[in-house]
N, CA, C and O atoms as a GROMACS GRO file, in nm:
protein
  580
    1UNK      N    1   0.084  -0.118   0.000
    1UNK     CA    2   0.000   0.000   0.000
    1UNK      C    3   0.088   0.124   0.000
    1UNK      O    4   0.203   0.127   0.044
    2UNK      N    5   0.036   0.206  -0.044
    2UNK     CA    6   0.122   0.374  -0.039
    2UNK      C    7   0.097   0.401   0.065
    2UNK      O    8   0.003   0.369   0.139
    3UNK      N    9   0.216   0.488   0.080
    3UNK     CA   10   0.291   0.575   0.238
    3UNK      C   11   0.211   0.760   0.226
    3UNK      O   12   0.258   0.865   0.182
    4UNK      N   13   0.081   0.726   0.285
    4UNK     CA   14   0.025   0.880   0.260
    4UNK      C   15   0.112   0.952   0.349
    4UNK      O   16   0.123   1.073   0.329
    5UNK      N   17   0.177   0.898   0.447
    5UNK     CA   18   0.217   0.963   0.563
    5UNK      C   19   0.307   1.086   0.503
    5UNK      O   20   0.303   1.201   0.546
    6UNK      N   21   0.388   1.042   0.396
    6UNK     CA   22   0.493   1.129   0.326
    6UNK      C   23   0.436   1.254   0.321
    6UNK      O   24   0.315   1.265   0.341
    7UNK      N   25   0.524   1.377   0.291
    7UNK     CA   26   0.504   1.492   0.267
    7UNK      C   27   0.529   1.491   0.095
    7UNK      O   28   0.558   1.381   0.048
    8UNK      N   29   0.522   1.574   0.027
    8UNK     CA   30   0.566   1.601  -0.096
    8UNK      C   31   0.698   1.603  -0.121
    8UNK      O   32   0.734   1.555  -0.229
    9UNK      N   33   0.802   1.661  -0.022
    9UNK     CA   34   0.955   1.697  -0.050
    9UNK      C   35   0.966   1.571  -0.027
    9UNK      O   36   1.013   1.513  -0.125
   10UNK      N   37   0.938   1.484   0.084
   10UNK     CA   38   0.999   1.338   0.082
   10UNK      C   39   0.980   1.294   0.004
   10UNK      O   40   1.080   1.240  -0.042
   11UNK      N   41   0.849   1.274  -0.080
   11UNK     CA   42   0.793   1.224  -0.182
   11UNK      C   43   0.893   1.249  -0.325
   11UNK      O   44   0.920   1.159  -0.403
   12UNK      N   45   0.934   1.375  -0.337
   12UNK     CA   46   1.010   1.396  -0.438
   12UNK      C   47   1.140   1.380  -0.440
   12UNK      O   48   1.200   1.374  -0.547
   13UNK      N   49   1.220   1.370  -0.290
   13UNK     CA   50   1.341   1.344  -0.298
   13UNK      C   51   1.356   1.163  -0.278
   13UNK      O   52   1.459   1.105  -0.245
   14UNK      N   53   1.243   1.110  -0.306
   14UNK     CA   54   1.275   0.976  -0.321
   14UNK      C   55   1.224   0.947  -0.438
   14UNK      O   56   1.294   0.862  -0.494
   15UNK      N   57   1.148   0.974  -0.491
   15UNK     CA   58   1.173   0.974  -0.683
   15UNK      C   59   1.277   0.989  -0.704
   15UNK      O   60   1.329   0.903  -0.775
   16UNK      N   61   1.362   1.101  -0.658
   16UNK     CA   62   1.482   1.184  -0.734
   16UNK      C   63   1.570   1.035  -0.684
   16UNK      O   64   1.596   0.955  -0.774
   17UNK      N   65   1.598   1.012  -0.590
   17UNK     CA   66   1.657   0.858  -0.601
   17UNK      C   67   1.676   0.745  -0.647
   17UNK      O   68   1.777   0.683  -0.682
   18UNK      N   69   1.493   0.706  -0.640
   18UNK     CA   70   1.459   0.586  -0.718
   18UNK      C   71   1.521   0.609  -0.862
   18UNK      O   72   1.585   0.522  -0.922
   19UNK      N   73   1.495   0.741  -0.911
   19UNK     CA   74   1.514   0.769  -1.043
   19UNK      C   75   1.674   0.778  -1.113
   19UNK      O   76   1.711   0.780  -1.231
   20UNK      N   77   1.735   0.781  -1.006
   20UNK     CA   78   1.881   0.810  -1.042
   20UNK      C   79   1.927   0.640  -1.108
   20UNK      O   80   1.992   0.630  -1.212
   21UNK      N   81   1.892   0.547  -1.047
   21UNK     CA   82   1.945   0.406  -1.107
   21UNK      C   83   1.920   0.380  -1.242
   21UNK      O   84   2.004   0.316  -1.307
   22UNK      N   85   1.790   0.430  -1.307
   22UNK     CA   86   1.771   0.366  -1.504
   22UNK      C   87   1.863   0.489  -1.554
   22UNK      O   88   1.917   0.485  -1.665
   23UNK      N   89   1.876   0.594  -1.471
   23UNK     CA   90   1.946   0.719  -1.563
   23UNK      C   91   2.112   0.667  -1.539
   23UNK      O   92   2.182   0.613  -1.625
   24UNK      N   93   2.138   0.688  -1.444
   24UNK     CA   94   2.280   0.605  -1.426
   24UNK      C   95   2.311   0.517  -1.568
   24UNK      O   96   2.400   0.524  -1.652
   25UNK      N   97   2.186   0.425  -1.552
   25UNK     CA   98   2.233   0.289  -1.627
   25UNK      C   99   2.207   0.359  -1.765
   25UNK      O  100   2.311   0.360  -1.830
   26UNK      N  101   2.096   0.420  -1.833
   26UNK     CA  102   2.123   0.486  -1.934
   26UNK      C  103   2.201   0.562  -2.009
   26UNK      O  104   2.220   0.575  -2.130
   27UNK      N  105   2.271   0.642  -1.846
   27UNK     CA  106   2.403   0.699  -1.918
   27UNK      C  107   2.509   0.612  -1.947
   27UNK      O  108   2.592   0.646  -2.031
   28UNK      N  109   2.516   0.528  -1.900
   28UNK     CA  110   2.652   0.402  -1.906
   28UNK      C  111   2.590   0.316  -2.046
   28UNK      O  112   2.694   0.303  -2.110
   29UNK      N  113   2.516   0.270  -2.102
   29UNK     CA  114   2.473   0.257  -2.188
   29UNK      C  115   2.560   0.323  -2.274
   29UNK      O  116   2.659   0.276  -2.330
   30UNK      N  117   2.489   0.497  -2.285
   30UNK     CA  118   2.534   0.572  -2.380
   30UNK      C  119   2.711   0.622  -2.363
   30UNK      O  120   2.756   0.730  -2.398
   31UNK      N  121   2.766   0.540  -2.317
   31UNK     CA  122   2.889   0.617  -2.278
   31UNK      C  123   2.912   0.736  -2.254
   31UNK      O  124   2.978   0.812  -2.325
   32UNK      N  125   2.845   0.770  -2.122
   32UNK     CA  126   2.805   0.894  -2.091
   32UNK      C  127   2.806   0.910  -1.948
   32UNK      O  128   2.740   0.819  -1.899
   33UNK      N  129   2.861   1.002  -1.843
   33UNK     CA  130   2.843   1.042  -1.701
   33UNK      C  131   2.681   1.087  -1.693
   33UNK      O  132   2.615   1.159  -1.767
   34UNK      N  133   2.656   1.033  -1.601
   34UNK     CA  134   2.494   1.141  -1.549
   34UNK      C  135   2.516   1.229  -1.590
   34UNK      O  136   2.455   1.273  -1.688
   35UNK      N  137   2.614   1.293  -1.529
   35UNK     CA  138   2.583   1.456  -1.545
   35UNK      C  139   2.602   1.528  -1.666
   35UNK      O  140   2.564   1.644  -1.685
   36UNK      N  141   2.670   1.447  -1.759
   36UNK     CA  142   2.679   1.451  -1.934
   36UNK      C  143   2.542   1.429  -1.991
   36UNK      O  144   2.516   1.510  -2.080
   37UNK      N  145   2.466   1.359  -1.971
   37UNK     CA  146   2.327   1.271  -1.968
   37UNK      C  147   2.254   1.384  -1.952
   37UNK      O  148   2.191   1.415  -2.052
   38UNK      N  149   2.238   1.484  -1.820
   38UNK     CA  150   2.184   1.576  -1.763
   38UNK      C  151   2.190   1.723  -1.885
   38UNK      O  152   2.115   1.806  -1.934
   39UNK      N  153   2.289   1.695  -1.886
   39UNK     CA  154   2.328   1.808  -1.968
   39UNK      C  155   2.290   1.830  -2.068
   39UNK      O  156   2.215   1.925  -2.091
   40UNK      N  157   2.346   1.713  -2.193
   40UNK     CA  158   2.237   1.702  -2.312
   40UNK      C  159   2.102   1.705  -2.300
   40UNK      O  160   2.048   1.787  -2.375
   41UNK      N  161   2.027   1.636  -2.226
   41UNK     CA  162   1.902   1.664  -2.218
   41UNK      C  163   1.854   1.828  -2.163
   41UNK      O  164   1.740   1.871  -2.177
   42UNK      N  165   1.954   1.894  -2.106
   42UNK     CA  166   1.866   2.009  -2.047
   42UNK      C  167   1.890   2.146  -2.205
   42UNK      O  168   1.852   2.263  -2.204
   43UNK      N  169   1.944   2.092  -2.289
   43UNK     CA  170   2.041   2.195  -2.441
   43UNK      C  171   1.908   2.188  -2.526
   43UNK      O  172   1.889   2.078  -2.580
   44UNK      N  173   1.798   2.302  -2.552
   44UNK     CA  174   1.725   2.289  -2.619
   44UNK      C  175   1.759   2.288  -2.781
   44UNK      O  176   1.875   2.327  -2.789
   45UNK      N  177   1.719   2.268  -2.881
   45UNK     CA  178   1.782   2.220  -3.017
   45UNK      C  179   1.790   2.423  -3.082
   45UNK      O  180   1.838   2.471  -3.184
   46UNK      N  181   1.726   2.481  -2.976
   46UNK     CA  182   1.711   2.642  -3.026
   46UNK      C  183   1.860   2.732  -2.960
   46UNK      O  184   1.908   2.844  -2.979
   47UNK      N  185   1.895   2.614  -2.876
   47UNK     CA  186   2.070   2.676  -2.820
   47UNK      C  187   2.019   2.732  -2.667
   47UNK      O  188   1.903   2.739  -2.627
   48UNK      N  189   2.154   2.775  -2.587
   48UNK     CA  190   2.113   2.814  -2.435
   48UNK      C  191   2.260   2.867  -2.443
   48UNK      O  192   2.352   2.819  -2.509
   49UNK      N  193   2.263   2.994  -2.349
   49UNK     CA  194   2.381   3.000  -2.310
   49UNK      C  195   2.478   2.949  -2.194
   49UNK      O  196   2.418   2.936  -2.086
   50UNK      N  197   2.570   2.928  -2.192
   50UNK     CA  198   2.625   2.839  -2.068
   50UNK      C  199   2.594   2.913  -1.960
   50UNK      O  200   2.606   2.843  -1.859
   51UNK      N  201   2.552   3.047  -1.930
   51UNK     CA  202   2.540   3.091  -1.794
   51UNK      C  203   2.396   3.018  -1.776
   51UNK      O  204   2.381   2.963  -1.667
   52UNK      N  205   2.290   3.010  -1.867
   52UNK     CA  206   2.179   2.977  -1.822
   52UNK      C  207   2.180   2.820  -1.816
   52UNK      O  208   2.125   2.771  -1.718
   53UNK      N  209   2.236   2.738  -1.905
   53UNK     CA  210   2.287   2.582  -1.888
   53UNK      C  211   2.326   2.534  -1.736
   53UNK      O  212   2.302   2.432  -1.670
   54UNK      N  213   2.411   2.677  -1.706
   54UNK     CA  214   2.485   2.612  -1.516
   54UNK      C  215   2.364   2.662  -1.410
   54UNK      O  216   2.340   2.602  -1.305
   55UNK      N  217   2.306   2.757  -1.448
   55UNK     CA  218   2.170   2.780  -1.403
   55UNK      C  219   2.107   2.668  -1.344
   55UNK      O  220   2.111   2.619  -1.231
   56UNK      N  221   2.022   2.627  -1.491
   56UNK     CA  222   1.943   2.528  -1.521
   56UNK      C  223   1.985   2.350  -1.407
   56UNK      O  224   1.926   2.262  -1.343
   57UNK      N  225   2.124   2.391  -1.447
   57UNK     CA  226   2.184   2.210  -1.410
   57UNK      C  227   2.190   2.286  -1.270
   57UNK      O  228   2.169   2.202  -1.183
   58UNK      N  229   2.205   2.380  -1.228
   58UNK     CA  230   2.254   2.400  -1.064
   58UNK      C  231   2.407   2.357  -1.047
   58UNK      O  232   2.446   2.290  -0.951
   59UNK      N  233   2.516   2.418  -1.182
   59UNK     CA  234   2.642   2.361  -1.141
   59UNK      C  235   2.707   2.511  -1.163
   59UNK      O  236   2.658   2.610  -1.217
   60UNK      N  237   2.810   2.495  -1.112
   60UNK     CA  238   2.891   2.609  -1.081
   60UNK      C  239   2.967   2.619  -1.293
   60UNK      O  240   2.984   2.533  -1.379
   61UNK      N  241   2.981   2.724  -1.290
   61UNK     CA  242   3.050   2.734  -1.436
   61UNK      C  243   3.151   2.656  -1.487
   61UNK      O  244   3.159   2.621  -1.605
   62UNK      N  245   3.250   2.623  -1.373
   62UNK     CA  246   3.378   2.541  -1.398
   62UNK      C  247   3.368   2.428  -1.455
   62UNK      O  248   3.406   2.381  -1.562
   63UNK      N  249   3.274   2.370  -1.313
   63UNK     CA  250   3.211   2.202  -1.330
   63UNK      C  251   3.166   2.214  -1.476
   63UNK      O  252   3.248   2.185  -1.563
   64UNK      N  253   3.045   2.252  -1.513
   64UNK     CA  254   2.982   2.295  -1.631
   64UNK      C  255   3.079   2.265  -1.761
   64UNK      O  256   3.054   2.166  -1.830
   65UNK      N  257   3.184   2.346  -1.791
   65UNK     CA  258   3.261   2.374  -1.900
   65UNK      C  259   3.344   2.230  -1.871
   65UNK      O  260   3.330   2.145  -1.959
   66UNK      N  261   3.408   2.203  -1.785
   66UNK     CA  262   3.515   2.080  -1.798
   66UNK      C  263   3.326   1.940  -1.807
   66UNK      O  264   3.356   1.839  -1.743
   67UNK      N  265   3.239   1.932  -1.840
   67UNK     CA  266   3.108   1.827  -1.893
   67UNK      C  267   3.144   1.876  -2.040
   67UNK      O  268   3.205   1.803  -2.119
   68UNK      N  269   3.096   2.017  -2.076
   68UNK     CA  270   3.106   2.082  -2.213
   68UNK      C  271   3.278   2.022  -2.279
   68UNK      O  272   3.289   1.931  -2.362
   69UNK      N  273   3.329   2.054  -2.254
   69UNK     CA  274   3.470   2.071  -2.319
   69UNK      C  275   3.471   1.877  -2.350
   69UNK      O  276   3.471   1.840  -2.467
   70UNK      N  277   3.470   1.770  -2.238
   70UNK     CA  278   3.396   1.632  -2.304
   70UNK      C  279   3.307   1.623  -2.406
   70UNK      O  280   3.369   1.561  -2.492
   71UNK      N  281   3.202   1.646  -2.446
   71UNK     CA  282   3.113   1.656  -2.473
   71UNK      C  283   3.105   1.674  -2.627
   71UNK      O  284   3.045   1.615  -2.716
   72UNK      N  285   3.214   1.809  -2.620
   72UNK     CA  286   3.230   1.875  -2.771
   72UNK      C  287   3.374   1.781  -2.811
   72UNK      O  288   3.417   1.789  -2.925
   73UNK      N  289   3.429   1.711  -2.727
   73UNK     CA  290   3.544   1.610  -2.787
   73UNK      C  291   3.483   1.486  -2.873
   73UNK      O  292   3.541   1.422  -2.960
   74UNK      N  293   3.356   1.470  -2.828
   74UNK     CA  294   3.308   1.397  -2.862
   74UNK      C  295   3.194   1.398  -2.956
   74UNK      O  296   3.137   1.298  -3.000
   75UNK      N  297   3.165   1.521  -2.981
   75UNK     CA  298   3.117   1.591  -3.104
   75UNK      C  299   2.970   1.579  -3.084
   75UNK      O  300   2.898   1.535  -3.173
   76UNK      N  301   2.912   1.632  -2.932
   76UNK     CA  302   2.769   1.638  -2.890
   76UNK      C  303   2.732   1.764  -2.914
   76UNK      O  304   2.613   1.781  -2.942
   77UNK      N  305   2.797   1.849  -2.910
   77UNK     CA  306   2.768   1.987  -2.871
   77UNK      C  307   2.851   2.059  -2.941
   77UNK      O  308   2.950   1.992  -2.968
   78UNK      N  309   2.858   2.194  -2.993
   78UNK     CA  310   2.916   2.338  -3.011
   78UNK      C  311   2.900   2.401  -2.944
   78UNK      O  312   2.790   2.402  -2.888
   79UNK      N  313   3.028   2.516  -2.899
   79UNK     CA  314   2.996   2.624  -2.849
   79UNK      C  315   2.976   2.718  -3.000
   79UNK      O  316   3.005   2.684  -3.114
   80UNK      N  317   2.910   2.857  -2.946
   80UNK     CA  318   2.949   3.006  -3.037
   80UNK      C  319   2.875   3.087  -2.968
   80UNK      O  320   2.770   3.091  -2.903
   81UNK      N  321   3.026   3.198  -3.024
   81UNK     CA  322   2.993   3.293  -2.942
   81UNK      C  323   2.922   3.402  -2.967
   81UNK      O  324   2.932   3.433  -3.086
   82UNK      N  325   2.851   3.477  -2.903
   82UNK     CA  326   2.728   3.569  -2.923
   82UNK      C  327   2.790   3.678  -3.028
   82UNK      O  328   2.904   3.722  -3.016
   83UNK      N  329   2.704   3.713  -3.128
   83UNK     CA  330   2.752   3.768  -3.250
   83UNK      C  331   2.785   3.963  -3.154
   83UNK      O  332   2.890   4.026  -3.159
   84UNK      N  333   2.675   3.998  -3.093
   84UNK     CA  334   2.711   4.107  -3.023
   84UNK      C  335   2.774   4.125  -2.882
   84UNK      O  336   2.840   4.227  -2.858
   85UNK      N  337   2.758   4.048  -2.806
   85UNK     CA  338   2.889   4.036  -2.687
   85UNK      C  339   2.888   3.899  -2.710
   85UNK      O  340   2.813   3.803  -2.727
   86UNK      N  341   3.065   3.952  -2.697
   86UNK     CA  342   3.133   3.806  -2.716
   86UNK      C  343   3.193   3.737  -2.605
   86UNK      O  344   3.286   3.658  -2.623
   87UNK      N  345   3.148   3.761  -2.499
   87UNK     CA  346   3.156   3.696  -2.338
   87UNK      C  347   3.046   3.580  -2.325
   87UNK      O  348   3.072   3.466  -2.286
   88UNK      N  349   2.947   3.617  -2.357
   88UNK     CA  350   2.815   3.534  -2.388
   88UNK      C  351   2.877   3.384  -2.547
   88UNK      O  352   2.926   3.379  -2.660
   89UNK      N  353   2.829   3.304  -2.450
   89UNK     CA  354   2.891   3.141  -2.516
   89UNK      C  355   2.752   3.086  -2.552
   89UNK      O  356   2.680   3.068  -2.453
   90UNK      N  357   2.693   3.052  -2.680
   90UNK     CA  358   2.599   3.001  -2.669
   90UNK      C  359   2.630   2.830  -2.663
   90UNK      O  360   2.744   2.789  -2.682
   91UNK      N  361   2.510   2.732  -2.633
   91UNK     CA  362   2.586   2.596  -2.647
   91UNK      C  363   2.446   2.480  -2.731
   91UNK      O  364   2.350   2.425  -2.678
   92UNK      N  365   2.488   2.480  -2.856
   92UNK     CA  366   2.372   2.393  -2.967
   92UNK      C  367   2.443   2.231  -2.949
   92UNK      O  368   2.558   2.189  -2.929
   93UNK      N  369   2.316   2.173  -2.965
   93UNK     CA  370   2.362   2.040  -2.982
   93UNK      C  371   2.425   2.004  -3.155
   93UNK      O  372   2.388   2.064  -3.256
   94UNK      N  373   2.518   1.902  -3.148
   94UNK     CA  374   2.509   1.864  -3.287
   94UNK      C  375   2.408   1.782  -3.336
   94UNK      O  376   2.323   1.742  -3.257
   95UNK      N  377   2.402   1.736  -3.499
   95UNK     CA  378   2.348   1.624  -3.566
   95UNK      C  379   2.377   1.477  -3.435
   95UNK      O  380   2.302   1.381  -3.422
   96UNK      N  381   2.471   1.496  -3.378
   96UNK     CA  382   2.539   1.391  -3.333
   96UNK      C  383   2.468   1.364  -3.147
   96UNK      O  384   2.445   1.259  -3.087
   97UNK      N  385   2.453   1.502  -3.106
   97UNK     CA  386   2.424   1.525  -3.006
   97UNK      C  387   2.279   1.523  -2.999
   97UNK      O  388   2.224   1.550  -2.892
   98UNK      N  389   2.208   1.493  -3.109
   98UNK     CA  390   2.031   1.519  -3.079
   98UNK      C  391   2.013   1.402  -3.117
   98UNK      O  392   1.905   1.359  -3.077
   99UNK      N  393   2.123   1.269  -3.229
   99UNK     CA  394   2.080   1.165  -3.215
   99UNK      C  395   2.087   1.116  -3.042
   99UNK      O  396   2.002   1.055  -2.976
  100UNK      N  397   2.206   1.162  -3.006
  100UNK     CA  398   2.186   1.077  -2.818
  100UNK      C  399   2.086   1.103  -2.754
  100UNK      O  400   2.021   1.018  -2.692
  101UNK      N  401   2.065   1.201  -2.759
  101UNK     CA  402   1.928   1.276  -2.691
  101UNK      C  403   1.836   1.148  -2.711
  101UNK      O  404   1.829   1.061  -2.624
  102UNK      N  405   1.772   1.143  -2.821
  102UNK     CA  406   1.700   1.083  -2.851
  102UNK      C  407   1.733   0.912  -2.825
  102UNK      O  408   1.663   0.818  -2.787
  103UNK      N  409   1.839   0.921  -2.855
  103UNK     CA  410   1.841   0.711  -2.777
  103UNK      C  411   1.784   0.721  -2.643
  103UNK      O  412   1.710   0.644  -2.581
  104UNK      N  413   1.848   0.857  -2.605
  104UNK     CA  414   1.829   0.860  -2.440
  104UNK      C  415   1.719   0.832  -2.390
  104UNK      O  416   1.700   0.746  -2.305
  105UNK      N  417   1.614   0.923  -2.453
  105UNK     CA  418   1.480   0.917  -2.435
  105UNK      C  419   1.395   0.775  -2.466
  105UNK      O  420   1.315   0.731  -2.383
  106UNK      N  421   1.420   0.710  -2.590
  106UNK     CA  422   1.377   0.602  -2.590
  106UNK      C  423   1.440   0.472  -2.500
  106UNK      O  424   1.387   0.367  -2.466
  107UNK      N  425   1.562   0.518  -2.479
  107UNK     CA  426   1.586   0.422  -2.335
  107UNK      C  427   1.530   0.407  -2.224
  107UNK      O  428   1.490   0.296  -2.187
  108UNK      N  429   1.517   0.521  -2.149
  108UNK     CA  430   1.441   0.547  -2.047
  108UNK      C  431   1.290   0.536  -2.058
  108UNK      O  432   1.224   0.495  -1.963
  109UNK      N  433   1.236   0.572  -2.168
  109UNK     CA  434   1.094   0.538  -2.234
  109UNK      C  435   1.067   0.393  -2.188
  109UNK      O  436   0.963   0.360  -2.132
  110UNK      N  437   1.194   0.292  -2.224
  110UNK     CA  438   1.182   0.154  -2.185
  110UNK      C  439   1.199   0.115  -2.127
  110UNK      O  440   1.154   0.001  -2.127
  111UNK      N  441   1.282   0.157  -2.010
  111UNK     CA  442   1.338   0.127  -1.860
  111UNK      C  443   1.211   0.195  -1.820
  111UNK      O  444   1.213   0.190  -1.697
  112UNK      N  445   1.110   0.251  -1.853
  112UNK     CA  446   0.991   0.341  -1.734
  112UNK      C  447   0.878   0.248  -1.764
  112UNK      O  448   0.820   0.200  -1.665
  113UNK      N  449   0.838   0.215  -1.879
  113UNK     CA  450   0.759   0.178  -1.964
  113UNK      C  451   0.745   0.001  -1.837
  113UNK      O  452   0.629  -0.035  -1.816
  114UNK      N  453   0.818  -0.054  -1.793
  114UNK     CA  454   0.846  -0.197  -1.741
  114UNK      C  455   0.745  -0.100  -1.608
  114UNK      O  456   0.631  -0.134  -1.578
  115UNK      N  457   0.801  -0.007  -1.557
  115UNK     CA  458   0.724   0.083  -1.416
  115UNK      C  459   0.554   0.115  -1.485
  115UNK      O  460   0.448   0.143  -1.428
  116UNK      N  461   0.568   0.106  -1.544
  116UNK     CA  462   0.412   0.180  -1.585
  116UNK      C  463   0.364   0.045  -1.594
  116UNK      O  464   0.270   0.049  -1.514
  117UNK      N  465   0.368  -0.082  -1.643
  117UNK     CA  466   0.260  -0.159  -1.662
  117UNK      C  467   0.233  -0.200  -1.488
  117UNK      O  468   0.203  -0.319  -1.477
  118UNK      N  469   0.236  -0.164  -1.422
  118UNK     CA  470   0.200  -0.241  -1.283
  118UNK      C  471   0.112  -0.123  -1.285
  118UNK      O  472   0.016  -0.168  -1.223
  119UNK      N  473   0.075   0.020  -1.319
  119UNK     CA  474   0.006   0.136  -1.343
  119UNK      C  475  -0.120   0.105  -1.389
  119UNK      O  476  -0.138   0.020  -1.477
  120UNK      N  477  -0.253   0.198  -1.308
  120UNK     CA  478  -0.367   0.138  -1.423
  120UNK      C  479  -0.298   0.297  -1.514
  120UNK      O  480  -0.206   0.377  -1.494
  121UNK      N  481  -0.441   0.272  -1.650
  121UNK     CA  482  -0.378   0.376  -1.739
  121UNK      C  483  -0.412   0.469  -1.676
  121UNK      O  484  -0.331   0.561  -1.665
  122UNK      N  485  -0.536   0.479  -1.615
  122UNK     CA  486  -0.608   0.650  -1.558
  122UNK      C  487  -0.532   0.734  -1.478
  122UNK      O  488  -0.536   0.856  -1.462
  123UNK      N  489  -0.438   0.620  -1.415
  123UNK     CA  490  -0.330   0.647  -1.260
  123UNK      C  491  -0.216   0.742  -1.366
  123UNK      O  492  -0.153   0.846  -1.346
  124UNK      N  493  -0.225   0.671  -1.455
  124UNK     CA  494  -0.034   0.742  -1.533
  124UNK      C  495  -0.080   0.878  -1.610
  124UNK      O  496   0.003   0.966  -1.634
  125UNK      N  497  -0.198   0.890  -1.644
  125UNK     CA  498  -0.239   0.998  -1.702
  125UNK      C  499  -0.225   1.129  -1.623
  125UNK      O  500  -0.181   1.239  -1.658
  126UNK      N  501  -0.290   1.073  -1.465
  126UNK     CA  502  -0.318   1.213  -1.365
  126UNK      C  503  -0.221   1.235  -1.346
  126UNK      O  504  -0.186   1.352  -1.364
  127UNK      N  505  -0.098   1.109  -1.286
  127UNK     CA  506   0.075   1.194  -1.277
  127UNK      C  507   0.116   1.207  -1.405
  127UNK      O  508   0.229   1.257  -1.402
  128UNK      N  509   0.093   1.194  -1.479
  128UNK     CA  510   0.182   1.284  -1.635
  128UNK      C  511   0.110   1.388  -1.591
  128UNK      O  512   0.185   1.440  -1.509
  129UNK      N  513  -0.004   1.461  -1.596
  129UNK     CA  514  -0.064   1.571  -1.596
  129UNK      C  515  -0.009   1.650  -1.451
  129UNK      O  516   0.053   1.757  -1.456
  130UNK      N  517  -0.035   1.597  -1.354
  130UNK     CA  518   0.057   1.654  -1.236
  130UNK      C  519   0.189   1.666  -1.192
  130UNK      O  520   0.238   1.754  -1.120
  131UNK      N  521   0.245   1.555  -1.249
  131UNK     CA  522   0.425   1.615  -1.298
  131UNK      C  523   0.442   1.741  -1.396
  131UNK      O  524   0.553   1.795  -1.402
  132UNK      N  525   0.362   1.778  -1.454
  132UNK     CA  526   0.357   1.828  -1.592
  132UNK      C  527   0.315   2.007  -1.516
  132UNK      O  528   0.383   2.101  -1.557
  133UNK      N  529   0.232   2.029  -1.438
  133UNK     CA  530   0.195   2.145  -1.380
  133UNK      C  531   0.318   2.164  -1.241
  133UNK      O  532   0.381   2.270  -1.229
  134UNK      N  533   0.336   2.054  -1.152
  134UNK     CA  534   0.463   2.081  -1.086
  134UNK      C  535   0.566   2.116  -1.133
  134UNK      O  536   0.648   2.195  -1.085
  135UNK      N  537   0.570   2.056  -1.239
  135UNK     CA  538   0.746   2.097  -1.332
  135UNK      C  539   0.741   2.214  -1.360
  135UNK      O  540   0.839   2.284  -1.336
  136UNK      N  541   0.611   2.277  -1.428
  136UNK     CA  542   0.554   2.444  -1.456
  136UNK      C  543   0.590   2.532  -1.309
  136UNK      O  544   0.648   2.638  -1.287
  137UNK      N  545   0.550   2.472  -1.258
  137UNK     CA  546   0.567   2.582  -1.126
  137UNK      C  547   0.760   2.592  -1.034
  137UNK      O  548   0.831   2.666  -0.966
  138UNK      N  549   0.754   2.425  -1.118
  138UNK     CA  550   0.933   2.484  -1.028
  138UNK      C  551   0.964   2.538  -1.159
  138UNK      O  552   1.029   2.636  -1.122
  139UNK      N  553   0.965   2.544  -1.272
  139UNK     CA  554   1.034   2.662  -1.362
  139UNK      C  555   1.003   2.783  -1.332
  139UNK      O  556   1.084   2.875  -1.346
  140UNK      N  557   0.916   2.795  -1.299
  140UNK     CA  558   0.829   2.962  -1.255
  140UNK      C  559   0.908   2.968  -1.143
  140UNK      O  560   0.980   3.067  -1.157
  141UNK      N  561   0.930   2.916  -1.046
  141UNK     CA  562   1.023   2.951  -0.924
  141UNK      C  563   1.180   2.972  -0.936
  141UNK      O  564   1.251   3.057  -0.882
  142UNK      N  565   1.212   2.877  -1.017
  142UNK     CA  566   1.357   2.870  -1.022
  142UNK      C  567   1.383   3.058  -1.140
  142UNK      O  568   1.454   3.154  -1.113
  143UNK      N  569   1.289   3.036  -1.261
  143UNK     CA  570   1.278   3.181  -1.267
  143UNK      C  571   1.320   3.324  -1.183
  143UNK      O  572   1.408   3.399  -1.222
  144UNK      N  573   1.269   3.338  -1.105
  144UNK     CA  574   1.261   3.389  -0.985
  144UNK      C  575   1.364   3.429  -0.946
  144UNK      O  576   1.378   3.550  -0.927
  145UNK      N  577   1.478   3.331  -0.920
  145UNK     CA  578   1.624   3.362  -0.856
  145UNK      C  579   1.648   3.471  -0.957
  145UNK      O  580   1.753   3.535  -0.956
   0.00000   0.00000   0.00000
């Protein structure tokens, strides 16, 4: 039976757990660190700049650039730099970097997909829809800072 007793933060910092093992294993799959994993997935295909990338990931700039500087060795990513200030780094995925993306996703699609059939369907609908408005509101917060 479920643990109503939980609060929400417990609730979410034990997803964020449970969840770390198929991503782990997905990134090792892809010959990839989590936090490489993390990264590509957070690089919209419209570009981001690395201040908002270390933002986004919650990593300090350094950390950030020594993931990037891998990344582009391996021909996931470009940097370029902003046509009017040139301090500003933007960071696009490659041809190469949006195919991983995408294994990624269908990996985990199938590592989740094994979690969902013990799910009725009505159950997976309301948390897609309520992950989906929580995620809205921590962007709206993290905004904020």
């Amino acid at each position: 039976m479920y643990n109503t007793s939980m609060t929400l933060s417990e609730l979410l910092l034990e997803l964020h757990i449970n969840y770390l093992s198929p991503l782990r294993e997905t990134a090792t799959d892809n010959n990839l660190s989590s936090s490489q994993l993390l990264c590509i997935s957070s690089i919209p295909y419209s570009g981001i700049t690395q201040t908002n990338l270390a933002n986004k990931l919650s990593l300090d700039i350094s950390t950030l650039s020594r993931n990037l500087s891998k990344m582009i060795k391996k021909g996931f990513i470009i940097k370029k730099v902003d046509s009017v200030d040139k301090r500003v780094q933007y960071i696009f995925l490659t041809d190469r970097g949006k195919d991983i993306y995408s294994r990624i996703i269908m990996s985990l699609e199938k590592k989740i997909s094994t979690i969902y059939s013990d799910i009725d369907l009505d159950d997976i609908e309301s948390l897609l829809v309520g992950i989906e408005k929580l995620n809205w509101q921590l962007m709206k917060q993290t905004l904020q800072y």
